[in-house]
C-alpha positions in Angstrom: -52.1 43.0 114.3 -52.8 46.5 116.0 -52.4 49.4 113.9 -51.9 52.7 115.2 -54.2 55.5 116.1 -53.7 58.3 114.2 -56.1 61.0 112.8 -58.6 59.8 109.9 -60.4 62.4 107.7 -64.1 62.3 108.1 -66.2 63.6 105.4 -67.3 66.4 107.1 -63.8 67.4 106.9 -62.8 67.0 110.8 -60.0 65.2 111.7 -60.7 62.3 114.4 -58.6 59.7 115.8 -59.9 56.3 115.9 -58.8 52.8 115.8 -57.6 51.7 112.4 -57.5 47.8 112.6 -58.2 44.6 111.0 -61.4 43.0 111.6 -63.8 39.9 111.1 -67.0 39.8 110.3 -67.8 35.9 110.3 -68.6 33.5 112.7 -65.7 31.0 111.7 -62.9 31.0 113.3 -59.5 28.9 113.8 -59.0 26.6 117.1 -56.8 29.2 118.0 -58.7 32.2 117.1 -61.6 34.0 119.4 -65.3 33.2 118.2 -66.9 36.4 116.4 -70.6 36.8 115.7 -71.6 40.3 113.7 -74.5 42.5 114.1 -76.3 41.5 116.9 -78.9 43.7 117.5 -78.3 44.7 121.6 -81.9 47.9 121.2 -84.2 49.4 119.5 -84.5 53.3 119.5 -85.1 56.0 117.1 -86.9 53.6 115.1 -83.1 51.8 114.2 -81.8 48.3 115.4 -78.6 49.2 117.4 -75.7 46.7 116.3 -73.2 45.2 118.3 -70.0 42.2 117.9 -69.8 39.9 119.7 -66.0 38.1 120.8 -65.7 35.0 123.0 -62.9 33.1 123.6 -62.1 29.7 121.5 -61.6 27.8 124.8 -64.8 27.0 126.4 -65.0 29.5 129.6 -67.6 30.3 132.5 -68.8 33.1 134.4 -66.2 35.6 132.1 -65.4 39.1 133.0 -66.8 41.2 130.2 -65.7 44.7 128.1 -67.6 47.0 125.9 -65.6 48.6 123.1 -66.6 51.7 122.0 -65.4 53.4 118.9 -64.0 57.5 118.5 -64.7 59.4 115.5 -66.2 62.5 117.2 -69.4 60.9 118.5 -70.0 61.4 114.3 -68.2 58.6 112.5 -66.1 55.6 113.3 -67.4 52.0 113.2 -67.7 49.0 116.1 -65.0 47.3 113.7 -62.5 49.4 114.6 -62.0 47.8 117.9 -62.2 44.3 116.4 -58.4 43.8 117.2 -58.2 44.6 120.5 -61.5 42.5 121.4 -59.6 39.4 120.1 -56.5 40.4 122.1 -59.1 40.9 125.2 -60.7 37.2 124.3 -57.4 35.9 124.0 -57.1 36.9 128.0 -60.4 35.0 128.5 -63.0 38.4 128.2 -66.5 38.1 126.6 -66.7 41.4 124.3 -68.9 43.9 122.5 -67.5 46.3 120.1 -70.8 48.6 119.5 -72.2 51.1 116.5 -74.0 53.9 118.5 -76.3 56.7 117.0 -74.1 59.7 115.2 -74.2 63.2 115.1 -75.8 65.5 113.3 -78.8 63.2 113.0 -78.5 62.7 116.9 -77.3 64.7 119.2 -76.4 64.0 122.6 -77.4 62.2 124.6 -78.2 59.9 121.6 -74.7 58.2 122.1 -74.5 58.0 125.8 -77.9 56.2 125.7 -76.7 53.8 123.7 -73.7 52.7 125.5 -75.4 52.5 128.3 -78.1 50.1 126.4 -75.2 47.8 125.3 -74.2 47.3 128.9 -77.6 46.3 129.7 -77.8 44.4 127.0 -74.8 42.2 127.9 -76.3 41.9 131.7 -79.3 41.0 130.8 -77.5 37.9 128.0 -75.1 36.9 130.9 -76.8 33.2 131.4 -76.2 32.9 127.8 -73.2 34.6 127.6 -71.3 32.9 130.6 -70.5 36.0 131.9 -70.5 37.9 135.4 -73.0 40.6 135.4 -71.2 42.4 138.1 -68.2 42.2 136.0 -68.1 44.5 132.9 -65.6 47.3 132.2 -65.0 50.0 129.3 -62.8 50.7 126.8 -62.6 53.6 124.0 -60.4 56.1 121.9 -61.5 60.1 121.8 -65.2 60.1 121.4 -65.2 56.5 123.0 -63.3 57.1 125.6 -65.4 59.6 126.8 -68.6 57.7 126.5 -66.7 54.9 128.4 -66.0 57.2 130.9 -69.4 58.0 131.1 -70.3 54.6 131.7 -68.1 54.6 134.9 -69.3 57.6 136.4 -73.2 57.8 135.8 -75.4 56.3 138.9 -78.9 55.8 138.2 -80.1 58.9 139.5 -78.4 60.8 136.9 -80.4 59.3 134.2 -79.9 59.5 130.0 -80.6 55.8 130.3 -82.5 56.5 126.3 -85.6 53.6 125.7 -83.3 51.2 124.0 -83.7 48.2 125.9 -83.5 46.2 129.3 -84.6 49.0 131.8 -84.3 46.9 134.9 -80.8 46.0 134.2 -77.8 48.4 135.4 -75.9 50.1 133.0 -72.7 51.5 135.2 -69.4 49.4 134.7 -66.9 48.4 137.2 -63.7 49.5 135.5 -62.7 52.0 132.5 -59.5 52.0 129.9 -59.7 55.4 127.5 -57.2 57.1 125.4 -57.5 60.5 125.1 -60.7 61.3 125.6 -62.2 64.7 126.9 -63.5 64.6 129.9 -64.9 68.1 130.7 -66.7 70.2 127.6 -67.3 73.2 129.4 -63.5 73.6 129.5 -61.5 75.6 127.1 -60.5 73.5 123.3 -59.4 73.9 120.0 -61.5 75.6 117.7 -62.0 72.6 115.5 -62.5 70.7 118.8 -65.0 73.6 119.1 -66.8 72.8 115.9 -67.0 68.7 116.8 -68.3 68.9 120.5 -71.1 71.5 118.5 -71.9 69.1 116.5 -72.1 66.7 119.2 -74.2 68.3 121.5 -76.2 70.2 118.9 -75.3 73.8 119.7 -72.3 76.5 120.8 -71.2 76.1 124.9 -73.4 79.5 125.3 -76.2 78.0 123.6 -76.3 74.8 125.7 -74.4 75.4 128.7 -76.8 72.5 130.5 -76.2 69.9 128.2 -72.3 70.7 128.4 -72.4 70.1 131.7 -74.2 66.9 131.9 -72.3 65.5 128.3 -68.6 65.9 130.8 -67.9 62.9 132.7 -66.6 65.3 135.2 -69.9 66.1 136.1 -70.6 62.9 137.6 -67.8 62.0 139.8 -68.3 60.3 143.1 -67.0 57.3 145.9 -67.7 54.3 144.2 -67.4 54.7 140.8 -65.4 52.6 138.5 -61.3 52.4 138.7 -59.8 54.1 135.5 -56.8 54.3 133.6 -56.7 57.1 131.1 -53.9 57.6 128.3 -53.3 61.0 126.9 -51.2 62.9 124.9 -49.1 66.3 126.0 -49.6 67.3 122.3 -52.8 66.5 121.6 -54.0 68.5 118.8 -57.9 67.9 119.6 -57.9 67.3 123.7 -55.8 69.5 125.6 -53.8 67.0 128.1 -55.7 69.4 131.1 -58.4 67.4 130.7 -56.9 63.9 131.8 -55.2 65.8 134.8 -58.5 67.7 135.3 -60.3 64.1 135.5 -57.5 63.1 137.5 -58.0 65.5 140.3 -61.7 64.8 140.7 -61.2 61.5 141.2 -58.6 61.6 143.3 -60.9 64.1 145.7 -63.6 61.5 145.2 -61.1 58.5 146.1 -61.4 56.5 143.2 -58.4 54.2 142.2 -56.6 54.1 138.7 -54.0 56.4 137.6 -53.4 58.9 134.0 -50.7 58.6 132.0 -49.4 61.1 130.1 -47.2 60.3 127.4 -45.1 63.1 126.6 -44.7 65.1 122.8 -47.9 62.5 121.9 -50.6 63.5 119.6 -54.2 62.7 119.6 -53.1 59.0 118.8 -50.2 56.9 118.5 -48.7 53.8 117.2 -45.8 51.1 116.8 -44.4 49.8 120.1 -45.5 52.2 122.2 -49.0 51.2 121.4 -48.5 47.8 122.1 -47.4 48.8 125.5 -50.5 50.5 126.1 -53.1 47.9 125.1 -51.4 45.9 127.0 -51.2 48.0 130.0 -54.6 48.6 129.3 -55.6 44.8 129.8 -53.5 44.5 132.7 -55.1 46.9 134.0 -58.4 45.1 133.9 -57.3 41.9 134.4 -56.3 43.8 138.4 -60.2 45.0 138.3 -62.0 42.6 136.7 -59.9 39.4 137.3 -58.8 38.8 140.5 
């Protein structure tokens, strides 16, 4: 079962929304269940295996669309479990999926996590003989810190670089369609002070201080014809991401005629639960199902 987002205390003291949600660390599985295999390591960098898990469907399946599931927690905590349950819901469809551990901050800083992403997409397209998959193929899907990195993934061409040294170089790492909830999509822009403190600690210093690497951490930046179709959820009372930022993301891709669409759900906080979170997963695979799919 899905549990809610909702705000989970960090021991730094922040307060970060993430997935909260069942998971399954074994290989074994029911007949009806989706096939899980833990800790594959997808690069090497820093001098640390990066981890991923791995979800395939129980029914034998070919040339699969594929997802990357990318955890929030302020770029600083979280864990690839958290996703677990909606990578089974998303096998259960007939996706291959990864639901990925990336570098945190303090001990890295940006781009630390943007590089990784980006290595477990080449990671999976450079596996897709062996993971049935279609390289061409492969969308995005994360909450508050992960839904900006998988909005990263949908913008950044190859020219703009932070590809990292994790793995794969000749593969691409861009995807062809991203799903995030309430994630911040321009850090130059105006936020809470303890939104202040965590986008700090991501990039490693105050907006003054870096002003470059604010610029190039904001999805924003990169915007452009041709980039990946999104759908982005987001609340009008987010207490951490001002809802200007979905409609600020909204209007640059519109200029740049890129498909998807925002939602904002009204009196919302930075997360939500119950039924109305079932309806958005499951927008949210619809969604890709139109992109990836068909």
């Amino acid at each position: 079962m899905i549990k809610s987002f909702g705000p989970k205390r960090l021991g730094i003291g922040y307060s970060i929304a993430t997935f909260v949600i069942a998971s399954c660390l074994s290989c074994v599985a029911t007949a009806d269940e989706p096939l899980v295999e833990a800790n594959i390591v997808y690069g090497k960098t820093s001098g640390e295996d990066l981890k991923l898990d791995l979800i395939k469907p129980a029914d034998d399946y070919g040339n699969a669309a594929a997802l990357v599931l990318i955890h929030g927690g302020g770029w600083q905590g979280g864990d690839k479990r958290d996703f677990m349950a909606f990578g089974k819901e998303a096998a259960k469809r007939g996706y291959v999926c990864v639901t990925l551990n990336y570098r945190h901050a303090p001990k890295h800083c940006f781009p630390a996590q943007v590089e990784d992403a980006k290595c477990a997409v080449r990671w999976l397209r450079a596996k897709a003989g062996d993971l049935k998959i279609d390289p061409k193929r492969v969308g995005a899907v994360g909450g508050s810190a992960g839904a900006h990195l998988a909005m990263m993934l949908g913008v950044m061409d190859p020219a703009d670089g932070l590809e990292g040294d994790g793995g794969n170089p000749d593969q691409s790492s861009k995807v062809q369609a991203v799903v995030g909830l309430f994630g911040p999509t321009n850090l130059l822009a105006d936020f809470p002070p303890m939104s202040r403190e965590i986008v700090k600690t991501f990039i490693g210093g105050t907006k003054e201080e870096k002003t470059d690497a604010y610029r190039r951490a904001s999805p924003i930046t990169y915007v452009n014809a041709g980039d990946a179709p999104m759908l982005l959820f987001q609340g009008t009372k987010d207490f951490l991401v001002p809802y200007e930022q979905a409609i600020e993301m909204a209007t640059a891709l519109s200029k740049a005629g890129v498909p998807g669409r925002v939602e904002l759900l009204l009196n919302a906080n930075h997360g939500w639960g119950g039924k109305e979170l079932e309806r958005t997963v499951r927008e949210g695979l619809d969604f890709l199902d139109i992109r990836l799919r068909q």
